[in-house]
PyMOL Python script that loads the backbone (N, CA, C, O; Angstrom):
from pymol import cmd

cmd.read_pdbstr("""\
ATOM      1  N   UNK A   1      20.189  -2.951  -4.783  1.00  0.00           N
ATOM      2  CA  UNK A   1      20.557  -3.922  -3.769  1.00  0.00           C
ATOM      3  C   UNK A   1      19.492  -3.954  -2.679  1.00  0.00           C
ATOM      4  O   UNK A   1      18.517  -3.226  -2.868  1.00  0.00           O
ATOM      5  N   UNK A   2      19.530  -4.716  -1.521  1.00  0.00           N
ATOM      6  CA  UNK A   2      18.452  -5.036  -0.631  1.00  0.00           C
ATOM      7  C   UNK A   2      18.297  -4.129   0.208  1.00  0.00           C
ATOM      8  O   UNK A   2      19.444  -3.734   0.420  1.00  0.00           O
ATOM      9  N   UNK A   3      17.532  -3.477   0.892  1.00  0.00           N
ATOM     10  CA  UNK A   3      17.239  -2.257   2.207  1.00  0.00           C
ATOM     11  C   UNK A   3      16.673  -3.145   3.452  1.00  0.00           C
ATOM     12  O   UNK A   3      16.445  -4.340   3.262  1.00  0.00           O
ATOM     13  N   UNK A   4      16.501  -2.693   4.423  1.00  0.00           N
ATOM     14  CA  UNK A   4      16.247  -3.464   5.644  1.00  0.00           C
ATOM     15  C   UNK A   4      16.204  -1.742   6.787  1.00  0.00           C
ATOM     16  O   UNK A   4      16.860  -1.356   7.754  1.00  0.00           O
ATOM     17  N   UNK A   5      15.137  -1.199   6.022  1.00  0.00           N
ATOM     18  CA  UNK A   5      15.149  -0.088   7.172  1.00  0.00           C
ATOM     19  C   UNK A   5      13.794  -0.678   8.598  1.00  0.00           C
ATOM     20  O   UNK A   5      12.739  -1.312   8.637  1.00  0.00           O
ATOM     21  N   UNK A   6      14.495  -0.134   9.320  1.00  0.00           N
ATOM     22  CA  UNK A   6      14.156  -0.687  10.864  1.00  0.00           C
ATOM     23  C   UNK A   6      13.622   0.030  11.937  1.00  0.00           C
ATOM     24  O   UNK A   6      14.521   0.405  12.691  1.00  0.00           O
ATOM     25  N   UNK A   7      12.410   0.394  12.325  1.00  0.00           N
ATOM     26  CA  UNK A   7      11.976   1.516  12.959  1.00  0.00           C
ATOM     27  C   UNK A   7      11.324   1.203  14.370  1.00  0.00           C
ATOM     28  O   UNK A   7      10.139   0.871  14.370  1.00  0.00           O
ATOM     29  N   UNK A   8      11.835   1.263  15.270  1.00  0.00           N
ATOM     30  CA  UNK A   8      12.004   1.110  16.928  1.00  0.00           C
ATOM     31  C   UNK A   8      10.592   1.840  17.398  1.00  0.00           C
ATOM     32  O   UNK A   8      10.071   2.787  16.810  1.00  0.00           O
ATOM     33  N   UNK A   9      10.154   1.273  18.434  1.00  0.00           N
ATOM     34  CA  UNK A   9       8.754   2.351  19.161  1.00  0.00           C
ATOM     35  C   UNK A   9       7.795   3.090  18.221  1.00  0.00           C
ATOM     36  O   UNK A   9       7.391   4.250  18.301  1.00  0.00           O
ATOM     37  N   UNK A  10       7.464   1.919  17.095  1.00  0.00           N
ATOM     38  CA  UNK A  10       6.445   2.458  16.304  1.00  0.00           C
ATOM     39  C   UNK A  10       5.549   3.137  16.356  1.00  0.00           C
ATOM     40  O   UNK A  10       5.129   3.958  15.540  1.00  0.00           O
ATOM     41  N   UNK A  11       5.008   2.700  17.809  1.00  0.00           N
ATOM     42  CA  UNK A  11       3.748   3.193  18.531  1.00  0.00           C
ATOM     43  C   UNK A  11       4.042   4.925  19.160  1.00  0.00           C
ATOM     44  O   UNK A  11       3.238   5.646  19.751  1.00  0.00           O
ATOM     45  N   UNK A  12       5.278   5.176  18.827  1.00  0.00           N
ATOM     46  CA  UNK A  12       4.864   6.682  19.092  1.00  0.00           C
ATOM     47  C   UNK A  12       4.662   7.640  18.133  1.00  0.00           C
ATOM     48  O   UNK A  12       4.812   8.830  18.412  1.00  0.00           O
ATOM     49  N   UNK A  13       4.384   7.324  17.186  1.00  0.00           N
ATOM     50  CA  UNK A  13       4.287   7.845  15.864  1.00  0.00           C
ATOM     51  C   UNK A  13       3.124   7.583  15.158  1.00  0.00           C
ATOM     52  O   UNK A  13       2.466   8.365  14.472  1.00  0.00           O
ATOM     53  N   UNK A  14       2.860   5.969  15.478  1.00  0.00           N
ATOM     54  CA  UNK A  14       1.496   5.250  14.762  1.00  0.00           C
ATOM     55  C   UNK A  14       0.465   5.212  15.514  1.00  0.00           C
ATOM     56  O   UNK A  14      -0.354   4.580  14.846  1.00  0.00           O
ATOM     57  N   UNK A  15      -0.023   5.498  16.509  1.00  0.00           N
ATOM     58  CA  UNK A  15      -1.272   5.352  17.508  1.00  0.00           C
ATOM     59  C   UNK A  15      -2.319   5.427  16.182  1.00  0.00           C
ATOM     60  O   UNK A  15      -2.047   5.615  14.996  1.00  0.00           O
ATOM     61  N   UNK A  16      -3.683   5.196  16.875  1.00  0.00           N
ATOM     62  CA  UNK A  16      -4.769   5.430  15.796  1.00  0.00           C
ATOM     63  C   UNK A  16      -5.327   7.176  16.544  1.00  0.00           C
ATOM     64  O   UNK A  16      -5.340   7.921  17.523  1.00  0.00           O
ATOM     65  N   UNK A  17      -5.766   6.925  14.914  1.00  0.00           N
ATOM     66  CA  UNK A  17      -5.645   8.705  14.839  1.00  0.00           C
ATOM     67  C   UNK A  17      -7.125   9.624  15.713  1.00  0.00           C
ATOM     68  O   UNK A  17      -8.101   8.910  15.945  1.00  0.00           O
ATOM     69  N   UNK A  18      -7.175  10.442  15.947  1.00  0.00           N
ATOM     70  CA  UNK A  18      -8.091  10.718  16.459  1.00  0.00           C
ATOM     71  C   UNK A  18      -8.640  12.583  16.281  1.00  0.00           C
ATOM     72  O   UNK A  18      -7.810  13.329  15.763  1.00  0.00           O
ATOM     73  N   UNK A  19      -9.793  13.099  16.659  1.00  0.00           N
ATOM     74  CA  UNK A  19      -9.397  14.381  15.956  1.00  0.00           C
ATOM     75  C   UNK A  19      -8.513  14.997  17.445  1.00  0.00           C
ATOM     76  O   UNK A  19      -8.474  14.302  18.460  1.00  0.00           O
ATOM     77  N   UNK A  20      -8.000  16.054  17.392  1.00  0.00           N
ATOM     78  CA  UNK A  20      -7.320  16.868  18.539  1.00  0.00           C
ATOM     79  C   UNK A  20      -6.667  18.483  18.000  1.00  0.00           C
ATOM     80  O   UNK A  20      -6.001  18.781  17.008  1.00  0.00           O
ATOM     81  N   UNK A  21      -7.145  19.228  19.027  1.00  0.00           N
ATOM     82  CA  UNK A  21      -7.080  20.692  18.864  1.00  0.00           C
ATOM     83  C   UNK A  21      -5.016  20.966  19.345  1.00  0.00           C
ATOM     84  O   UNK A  21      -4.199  21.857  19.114  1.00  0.00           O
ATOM     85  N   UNK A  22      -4.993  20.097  19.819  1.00  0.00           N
ATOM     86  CA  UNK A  22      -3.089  20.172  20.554  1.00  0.00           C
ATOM     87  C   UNK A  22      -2.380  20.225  19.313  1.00  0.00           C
ATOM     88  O   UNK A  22      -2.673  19.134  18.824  1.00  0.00           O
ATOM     89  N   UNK A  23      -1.625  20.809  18.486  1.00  0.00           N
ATOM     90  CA  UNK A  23      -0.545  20.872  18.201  1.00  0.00           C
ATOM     91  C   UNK A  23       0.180  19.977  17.824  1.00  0.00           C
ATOM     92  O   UNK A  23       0.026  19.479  16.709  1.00  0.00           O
ATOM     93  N   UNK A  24       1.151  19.567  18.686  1.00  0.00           N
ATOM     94  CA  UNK A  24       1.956  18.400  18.686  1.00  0.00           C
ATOM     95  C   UNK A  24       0.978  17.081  18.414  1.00  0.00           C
ATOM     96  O   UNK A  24       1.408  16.303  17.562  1.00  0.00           O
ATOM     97  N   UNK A  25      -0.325  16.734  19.061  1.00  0.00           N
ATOM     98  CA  UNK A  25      -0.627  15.594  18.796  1.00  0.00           C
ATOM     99  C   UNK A  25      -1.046  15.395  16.868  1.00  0.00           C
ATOM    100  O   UNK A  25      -0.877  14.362  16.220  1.00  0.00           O
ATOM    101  N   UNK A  26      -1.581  16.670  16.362  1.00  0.00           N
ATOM    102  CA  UNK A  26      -1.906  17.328  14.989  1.00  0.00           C
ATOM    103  C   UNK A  26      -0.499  16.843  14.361  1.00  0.00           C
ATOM    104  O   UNK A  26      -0.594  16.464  13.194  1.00  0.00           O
ATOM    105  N   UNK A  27       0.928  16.785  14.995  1.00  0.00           N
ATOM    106  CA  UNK A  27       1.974  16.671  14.085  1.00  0.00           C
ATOM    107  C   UNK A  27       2.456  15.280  13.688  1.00  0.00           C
ATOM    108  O   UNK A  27       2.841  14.771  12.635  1.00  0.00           O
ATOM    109  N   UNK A  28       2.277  14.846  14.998  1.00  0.00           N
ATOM    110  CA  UNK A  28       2.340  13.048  14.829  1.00  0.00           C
ATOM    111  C   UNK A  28       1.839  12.337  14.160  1.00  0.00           C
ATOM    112  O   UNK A  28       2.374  11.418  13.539  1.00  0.00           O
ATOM    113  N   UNK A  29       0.022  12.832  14.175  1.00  0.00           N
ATOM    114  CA  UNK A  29      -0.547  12.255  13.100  1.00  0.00           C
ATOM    115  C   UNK A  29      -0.241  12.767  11.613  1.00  0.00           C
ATOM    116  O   UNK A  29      -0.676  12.149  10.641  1.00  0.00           O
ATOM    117  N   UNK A  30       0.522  13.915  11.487  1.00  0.00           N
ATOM    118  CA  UNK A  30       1.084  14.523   9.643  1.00  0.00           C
ATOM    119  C   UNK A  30       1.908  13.259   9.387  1.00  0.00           C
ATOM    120  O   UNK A  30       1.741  12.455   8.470  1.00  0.00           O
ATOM    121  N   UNK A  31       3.039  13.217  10.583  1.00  0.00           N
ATOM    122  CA  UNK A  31       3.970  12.524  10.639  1.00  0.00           C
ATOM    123  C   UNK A  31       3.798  10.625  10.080  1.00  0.00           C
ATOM    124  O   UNK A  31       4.289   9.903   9.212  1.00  0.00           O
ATOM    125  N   UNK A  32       2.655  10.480  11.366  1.00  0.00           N
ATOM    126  CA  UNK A  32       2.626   9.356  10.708  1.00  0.00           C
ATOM    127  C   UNK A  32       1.206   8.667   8.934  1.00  0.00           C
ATOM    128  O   UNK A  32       0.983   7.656   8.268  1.00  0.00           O
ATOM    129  N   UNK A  33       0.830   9.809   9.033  1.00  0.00           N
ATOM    130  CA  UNK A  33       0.104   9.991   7.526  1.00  0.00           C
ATOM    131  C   UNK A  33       1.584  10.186   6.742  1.00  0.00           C
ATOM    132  O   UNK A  33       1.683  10.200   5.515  1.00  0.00           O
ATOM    133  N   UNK A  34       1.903  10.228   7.005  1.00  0.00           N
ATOM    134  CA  UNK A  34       3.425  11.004   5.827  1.00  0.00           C
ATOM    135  C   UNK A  34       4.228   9.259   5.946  1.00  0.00           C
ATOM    136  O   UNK A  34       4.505   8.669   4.902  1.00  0.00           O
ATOM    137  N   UNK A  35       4.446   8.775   6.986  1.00  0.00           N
ATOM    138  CA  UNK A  35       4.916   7.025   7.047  1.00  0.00           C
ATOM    139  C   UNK A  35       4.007   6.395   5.893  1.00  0.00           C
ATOM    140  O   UNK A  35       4.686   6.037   4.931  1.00  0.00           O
ATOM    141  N   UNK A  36       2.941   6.222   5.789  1.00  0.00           N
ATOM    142  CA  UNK A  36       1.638   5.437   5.367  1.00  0.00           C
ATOM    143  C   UNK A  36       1.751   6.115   3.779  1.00  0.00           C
ATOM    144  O   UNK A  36       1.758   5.302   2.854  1.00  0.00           O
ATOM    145  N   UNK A  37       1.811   7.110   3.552  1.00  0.00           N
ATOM    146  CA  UNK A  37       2.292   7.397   2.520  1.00  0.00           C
ATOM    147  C   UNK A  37       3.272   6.822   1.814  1.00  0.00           C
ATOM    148  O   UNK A  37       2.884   6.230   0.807  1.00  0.00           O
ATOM    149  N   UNK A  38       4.645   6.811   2.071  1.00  0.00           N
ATOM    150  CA  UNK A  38       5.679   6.263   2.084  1.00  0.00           C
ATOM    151  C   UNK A  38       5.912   4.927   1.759  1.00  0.00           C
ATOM    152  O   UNK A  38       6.343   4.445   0.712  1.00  0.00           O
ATOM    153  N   UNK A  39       5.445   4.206   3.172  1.00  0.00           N
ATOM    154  CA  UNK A  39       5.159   2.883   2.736  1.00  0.00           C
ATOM    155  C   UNK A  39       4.353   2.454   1.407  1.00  0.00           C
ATOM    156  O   UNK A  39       4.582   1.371   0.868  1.00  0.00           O
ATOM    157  N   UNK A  40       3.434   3.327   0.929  1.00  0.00           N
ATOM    158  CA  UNK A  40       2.680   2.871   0.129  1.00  0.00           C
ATOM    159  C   UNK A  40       3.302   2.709  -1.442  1.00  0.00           C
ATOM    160  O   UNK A  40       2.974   2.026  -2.412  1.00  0.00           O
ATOM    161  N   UNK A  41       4.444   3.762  -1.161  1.00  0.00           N
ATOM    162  CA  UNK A  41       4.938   4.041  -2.795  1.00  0.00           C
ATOM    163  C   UNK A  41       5.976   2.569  -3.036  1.00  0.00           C
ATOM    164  O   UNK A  41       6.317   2.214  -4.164  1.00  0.00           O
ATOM    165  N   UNK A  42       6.356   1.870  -1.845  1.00  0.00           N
ATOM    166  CA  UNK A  42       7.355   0.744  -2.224  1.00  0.00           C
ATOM    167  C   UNK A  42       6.353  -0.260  -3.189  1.00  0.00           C
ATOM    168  O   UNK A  42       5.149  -0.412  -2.985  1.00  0.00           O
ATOM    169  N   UNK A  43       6.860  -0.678  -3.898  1.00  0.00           N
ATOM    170  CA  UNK A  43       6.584  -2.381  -4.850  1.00  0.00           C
ATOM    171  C   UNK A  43       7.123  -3.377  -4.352  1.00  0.00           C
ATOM    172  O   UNK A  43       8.269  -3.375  -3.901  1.00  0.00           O
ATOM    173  N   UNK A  44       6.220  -4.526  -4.378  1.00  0.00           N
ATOM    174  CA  UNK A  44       7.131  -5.939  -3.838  1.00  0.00           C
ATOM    175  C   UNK A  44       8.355  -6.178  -4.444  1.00  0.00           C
ATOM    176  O   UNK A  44       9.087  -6.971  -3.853  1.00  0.00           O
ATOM    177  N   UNK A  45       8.984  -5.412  -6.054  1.00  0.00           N
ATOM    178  CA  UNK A  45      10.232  -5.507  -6.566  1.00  0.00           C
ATOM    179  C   UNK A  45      10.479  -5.065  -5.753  1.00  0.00           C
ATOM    180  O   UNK A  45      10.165  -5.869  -4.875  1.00  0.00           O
ATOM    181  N   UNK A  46      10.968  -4.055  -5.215  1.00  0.00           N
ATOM    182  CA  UNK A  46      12.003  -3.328  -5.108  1.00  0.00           C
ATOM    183  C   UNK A  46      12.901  -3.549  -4.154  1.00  0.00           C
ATOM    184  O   UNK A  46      13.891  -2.817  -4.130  1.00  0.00           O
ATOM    185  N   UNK A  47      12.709  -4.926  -2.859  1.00  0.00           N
ATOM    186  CA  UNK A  47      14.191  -5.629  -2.474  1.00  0.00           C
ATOM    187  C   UNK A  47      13.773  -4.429  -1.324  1.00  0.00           C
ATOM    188  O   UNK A  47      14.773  -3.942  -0.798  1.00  0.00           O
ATOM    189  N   UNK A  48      12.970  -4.083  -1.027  1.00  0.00           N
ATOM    190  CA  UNK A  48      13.396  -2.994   0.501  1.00  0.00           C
ATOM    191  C   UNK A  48      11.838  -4.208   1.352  1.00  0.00           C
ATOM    192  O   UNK A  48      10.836  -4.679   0.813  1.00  0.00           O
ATOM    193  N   UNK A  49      12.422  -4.322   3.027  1.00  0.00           N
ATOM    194  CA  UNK A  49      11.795  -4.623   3.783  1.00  0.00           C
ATOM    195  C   UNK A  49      11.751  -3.878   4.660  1.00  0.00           C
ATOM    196  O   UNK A  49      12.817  -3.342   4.963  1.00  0.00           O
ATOM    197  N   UNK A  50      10.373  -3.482   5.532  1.00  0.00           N
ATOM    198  CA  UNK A  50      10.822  -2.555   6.623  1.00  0.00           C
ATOM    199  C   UNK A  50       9.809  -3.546   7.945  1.00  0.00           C
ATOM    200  O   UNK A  50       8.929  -4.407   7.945  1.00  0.00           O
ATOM    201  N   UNK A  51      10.584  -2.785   8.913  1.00  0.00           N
ATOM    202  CA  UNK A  51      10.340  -3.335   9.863  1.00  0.00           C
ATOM    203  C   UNK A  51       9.907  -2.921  11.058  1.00  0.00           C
ATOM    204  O   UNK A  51      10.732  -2.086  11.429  1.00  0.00           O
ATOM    205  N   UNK A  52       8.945  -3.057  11.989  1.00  0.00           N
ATOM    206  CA  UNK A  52       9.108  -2.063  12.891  1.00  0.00           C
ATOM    207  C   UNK A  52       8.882  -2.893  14.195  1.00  0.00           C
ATOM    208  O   UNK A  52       8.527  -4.070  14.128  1.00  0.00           O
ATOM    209  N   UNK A  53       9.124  -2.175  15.527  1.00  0.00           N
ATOM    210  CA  UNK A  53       8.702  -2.653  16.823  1.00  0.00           C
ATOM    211  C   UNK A  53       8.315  -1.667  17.513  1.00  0.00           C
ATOM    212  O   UNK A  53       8.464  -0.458  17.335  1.00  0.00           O
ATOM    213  N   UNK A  54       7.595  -2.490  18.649  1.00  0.00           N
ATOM    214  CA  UNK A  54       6.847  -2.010  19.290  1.00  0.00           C
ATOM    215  C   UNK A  54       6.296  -2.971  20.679  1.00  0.00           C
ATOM    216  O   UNK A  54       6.407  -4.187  20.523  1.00  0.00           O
ATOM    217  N   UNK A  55       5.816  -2.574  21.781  1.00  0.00           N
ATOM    218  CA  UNK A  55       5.614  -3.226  22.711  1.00  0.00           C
ATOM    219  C   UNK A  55       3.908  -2.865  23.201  1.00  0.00           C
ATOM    220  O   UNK A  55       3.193  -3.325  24.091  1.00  0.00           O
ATOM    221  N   UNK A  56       3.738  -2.024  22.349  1.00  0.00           N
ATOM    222  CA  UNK A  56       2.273  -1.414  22.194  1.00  0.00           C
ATOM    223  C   UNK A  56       1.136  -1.914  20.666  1.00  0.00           C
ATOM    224  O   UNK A  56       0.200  -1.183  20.343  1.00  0.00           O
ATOM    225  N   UNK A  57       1.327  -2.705  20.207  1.00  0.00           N
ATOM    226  CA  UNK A  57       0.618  -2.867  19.282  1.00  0.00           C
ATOM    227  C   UNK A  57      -1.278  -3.285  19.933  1.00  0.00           C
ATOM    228  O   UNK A  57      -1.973  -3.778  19.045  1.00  0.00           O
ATOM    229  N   UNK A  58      -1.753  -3.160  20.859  1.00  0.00           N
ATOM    230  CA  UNK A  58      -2.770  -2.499  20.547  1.00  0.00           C
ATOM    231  C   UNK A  58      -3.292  -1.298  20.406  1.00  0.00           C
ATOM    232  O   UNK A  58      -4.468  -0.935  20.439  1.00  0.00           O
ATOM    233  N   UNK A  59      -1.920  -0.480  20.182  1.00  0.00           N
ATOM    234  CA  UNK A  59      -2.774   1.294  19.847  1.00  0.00           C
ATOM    235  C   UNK A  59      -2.512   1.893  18.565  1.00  0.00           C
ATOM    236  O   UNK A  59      -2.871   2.985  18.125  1.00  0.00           O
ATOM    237  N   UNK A  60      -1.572   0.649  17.857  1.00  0.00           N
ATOM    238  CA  UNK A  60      -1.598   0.996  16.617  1.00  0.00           C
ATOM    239  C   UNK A  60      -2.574   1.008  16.003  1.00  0.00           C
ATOM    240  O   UNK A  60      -3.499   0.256  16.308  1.00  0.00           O
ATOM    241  N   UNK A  61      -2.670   2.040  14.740  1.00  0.00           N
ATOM    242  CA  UNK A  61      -3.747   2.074  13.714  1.00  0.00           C
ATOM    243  C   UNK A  61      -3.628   1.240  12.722  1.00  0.00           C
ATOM    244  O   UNK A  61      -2.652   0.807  12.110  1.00  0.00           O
ATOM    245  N   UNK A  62      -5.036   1.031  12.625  1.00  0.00           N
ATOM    246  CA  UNK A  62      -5.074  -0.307  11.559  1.00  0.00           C
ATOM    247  C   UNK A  62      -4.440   0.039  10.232  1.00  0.00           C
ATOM    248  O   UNK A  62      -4.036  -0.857   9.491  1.00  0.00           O
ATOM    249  N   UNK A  63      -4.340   1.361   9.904  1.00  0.00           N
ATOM    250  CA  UNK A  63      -3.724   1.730   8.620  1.00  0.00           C
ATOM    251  C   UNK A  63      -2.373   0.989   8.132  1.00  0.00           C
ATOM    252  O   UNK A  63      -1.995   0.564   7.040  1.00  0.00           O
ATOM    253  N   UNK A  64      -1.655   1.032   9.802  1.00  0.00           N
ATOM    254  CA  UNK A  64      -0.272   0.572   9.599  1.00  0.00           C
ATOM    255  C   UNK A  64      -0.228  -0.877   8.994  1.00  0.00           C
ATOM    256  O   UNK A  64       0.690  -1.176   8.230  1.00  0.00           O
ATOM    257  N   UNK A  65      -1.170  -1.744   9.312  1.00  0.00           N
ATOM    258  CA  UNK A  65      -1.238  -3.158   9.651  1.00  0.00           C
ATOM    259  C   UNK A  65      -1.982  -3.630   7.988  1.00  0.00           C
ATOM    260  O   UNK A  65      -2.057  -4.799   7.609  1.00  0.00           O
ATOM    261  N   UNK A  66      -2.305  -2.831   7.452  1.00  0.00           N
ATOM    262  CA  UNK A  66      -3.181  -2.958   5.678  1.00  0.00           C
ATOM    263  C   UNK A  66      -1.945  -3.755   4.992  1.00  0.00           C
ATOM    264  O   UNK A  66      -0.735  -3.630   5.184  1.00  0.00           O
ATOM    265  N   UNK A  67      -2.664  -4.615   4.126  1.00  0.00           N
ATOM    266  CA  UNK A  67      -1.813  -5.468   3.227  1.00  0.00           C
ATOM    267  C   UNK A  67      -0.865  -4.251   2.346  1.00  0.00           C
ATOM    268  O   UNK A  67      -1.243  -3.136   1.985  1.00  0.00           O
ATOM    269  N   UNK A  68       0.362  -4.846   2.172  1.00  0.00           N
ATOM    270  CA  UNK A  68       1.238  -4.092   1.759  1.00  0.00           C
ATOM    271  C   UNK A  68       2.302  -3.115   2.353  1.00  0.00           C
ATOM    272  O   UNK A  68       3.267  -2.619   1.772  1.00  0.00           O
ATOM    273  N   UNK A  69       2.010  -3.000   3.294  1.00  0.00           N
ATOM    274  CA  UNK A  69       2.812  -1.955   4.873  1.00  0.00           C
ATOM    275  C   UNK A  69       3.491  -2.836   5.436  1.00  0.00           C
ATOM    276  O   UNK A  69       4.478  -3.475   5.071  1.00  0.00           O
ATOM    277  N   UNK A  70       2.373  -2.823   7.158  1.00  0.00           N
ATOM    278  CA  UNK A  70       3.563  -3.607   8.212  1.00  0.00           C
ATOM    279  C   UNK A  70       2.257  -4.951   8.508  1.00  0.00           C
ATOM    280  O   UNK A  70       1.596  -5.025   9.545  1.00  0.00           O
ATOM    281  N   UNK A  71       2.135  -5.910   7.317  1.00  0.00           N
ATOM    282  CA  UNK A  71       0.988  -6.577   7.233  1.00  0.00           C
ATOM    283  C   UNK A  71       1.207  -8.181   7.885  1.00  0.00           C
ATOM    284  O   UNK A  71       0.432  -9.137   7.866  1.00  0.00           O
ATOM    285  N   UNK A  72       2.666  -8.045   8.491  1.00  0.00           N
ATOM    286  CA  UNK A  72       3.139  -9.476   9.018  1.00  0.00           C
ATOM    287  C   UNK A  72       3.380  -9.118  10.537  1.00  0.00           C
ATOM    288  O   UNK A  72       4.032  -8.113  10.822  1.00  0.00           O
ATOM    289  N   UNK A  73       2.850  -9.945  11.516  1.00  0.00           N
ATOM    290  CA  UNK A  73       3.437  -9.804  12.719  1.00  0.00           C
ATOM    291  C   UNK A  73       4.049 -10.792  13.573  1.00  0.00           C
ATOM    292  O   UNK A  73       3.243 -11.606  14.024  1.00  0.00           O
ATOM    293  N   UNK A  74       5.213 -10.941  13.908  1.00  0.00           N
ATOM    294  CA  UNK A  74       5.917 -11.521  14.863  1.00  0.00           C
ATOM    295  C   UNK A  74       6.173 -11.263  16.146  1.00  0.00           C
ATOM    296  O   UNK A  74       6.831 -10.283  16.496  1.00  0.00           O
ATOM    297  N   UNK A  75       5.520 -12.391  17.208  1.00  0.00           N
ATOM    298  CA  UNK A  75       5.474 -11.802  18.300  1.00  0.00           C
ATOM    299  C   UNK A  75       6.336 -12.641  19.359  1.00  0.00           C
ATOM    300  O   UNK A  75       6.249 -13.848  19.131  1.00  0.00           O
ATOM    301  N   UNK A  76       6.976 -12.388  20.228  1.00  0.00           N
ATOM    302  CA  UNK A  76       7.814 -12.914  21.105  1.00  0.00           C
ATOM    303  C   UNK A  76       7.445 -12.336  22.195  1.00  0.00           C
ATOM    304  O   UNK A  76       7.081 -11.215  22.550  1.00  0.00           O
ATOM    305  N   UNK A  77       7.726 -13.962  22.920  1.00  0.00           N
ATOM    306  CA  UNK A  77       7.008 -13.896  24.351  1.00  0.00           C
ATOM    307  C   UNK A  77       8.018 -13.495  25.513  1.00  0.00           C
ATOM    308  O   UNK A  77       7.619 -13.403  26.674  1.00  0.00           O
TER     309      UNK A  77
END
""", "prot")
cmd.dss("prot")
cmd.show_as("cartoon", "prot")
cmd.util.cbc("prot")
cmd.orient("prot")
C-alpha cells in the first residue's frame, strides 16, 4: 500500500558535510549518510513518497537534493 513518511527540520540532520574533530557534529553527519543511504534503496515502484521541510534549505547538502531522494522542491511564500 502507499507510505507518505514526512520529516520536519531537515536541515538539522542534512547540513552539508564538512570535516570536524566534535563528536556530535561526526554523528549527524553518520546520521544523515545513513538517511542518503536509505533513501537510495527505495524504487519508483514501491508507492513510498517522502517528504521533508525545512526553512533552511540553503545549508542543505546537495546529496539530499540528487535525482531520486528529495529531488522536487516546493516553496511557499
Amino acid at each position: 500500500s502507499p507510505c507518505i513518511i514526512f520529516i520536519d527540520e531537515i536541515d538539522a540532520i542534512g547540513t552539508k558535510r564538512f570535516d570536524s574533530e566534535v563528536s556530535g557534529d561526526r554523528e549527524v553527519q553518520r546520521t544523515m549518510l545513513e538517511l542518503l543511504n536509505q533513501l537510495d534503496g527505495f524504487s519508483s515502484d514501491d508507492r513510498i513518497k517522502v517528504i521533508a521541510a525545512t526553512n533552511r534549505a540553503d545549508i542543505l547538502d546537495p546529496a539530499l537534493m540528487r535525482s531520486g531522494r528529495l529531488d522536487r522542491k516546493i516553496e511557499f511564500p
